[in-house]
C-alpha positions as CSV (number, residue, x, y, z in Angstrom):
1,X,7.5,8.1,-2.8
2,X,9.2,10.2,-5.9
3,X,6.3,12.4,-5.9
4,X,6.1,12.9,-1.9
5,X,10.2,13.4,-2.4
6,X,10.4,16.2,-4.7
7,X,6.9,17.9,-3.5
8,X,9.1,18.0,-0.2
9,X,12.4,19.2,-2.3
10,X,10.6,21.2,-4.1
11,X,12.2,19.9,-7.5
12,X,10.0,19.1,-10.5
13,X,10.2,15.7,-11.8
14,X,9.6,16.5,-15.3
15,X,12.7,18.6,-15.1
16,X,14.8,15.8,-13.3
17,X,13.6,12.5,-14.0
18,X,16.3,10.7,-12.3
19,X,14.6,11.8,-9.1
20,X,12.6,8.5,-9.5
21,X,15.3,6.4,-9.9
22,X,17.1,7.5,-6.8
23,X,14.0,7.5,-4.6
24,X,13.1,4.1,-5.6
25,X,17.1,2.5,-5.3
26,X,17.6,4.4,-1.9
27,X,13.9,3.0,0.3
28,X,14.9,-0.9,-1.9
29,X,17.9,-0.5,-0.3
30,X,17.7,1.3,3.0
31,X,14.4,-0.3,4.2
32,X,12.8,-3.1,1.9
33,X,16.2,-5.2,1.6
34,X,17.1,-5.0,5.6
35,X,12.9,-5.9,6.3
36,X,13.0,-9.0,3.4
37,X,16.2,-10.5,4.8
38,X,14.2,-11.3,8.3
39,X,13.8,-14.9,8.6
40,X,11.3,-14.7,11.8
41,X,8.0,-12.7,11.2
42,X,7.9,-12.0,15.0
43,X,10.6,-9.5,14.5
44,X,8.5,-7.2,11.9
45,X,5.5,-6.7,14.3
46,X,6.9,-3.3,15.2
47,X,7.6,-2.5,11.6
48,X,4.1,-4.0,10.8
49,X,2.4,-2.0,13.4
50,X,3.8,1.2,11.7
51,X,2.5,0.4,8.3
52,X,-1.1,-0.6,10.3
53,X,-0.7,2.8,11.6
54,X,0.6,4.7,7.9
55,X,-2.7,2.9,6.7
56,X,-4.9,4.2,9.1
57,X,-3.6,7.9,8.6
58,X,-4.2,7.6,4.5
59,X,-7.3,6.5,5.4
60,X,-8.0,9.5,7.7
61,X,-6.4,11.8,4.8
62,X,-8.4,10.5,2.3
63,X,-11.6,10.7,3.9
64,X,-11.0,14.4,5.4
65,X,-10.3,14.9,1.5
66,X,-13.4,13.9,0.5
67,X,-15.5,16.4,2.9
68,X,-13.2,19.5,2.3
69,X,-12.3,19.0,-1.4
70,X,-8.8,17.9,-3.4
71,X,-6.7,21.2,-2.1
72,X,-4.4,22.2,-4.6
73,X,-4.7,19.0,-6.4
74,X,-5.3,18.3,-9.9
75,X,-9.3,17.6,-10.7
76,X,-10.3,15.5,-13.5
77,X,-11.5,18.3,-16.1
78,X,-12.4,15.9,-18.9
79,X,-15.2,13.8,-19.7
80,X,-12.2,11.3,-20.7
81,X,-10.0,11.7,-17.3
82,X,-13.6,11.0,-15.4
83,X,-14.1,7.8,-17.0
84,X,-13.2,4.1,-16.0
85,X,-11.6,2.4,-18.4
86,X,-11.3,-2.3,-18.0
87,X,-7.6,-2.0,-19.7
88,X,-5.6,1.0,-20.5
89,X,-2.1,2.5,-20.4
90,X,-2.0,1.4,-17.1
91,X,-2.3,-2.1,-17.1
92,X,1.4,-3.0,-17.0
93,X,2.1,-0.9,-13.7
94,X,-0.9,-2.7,-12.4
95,X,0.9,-5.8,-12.6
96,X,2.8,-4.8,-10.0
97,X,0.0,-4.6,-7.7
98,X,-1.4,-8.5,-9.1
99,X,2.8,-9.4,-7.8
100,X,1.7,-8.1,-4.5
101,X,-1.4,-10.0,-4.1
102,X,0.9,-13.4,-5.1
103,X,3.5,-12.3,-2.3
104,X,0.9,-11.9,0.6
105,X,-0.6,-15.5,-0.2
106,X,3.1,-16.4,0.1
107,X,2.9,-14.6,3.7
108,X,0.1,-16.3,5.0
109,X,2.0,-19.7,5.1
110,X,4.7,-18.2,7.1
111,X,2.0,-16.1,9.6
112,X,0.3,-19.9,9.7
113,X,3.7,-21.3,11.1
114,X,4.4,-18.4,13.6
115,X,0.8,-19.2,14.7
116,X,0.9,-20.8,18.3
117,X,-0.9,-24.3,18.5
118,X,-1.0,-23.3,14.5
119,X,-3.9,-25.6,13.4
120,X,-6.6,-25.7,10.8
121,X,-9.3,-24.7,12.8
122,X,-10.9,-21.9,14.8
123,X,-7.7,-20.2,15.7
124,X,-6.6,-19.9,12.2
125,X,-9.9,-19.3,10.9
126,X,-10.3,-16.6,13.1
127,X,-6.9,-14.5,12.3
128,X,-7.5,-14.7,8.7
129,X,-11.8,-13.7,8.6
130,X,-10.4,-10.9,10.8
131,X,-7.6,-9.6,8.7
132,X,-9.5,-10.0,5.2
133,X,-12.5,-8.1,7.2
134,X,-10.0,-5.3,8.6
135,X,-8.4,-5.3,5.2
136,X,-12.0,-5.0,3.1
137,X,-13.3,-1.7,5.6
138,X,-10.4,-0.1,5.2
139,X,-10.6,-0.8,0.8
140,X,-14.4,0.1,1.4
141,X,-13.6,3.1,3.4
142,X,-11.1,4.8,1.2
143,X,-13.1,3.6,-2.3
144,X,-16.2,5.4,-0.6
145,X,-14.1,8.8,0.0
146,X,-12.3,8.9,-2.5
């Protein structure tokens, strides 16, 4: 968001690096608190809807990206920036994302529960083969584009 923020601005985070810092505090506070404090799931459909649809639009970006090139992007230029690496610099930021994956197992306990006539069986079965499917085109999709 800090880089969407000051490309919008037009400031350069090198030069203010507090930038971050206030981007990050101000969508905790204004939208992630007020969304986490929720204690029915039924009320974030709308919210979750949105995010279906911000998904779907980075997907659409990414894969228009792919046909008509990065734009004024950055290309990797060395033989070093092209390559994967198992464990780099990144790894700790990455931990991050492993936190996520723990929190959405967390989810699916409350989606079961919000489930009607939530039992072990087809109805469950079904909602989660067709949001790990959903989930895995969309990965596929924007891991083919990009």
């Amino acid at each position: 968001m800090s880089i969407v923020v000051s490309h919008w601005a037009g400031v350069d985070l090198h030069a203010h690096p507090w930038l971050k810092r206030i981007v990050l505090v101000t969508v905790s506070i204004g939208a992630v608190l007020p969304l986490a404090m929720q204690k029915d799931m039924a009320k974030l459909s709308k919210t979750s809807f949105l995010s279906l649809l911000s998904v779907l639009f980075i997907t659409f970006v990414v894969i228009t990206r792919a046909f008509t090139g990065p734009g004024e992007g950055r290309s990797p230029v060395t033989e070093e920036d092209r390559t994967l690496h198992f464990v780099d610099a990144n790894l700790f930021p990455a931990i991050g994302i492993i936190s996520f994956a723990f929190v959405c197992h967390h989810a699916t306990f409350i989606v079961y529960n919000t489930l009607k006539d939530a039992t072990v069986g087809k109805r469950w079965d079904n909602t989660v083969h067709l949001s790990i499917g959903v989930a895995w085109s969309i990965m596929l999709t924007l891991a083919m584009a990009a």
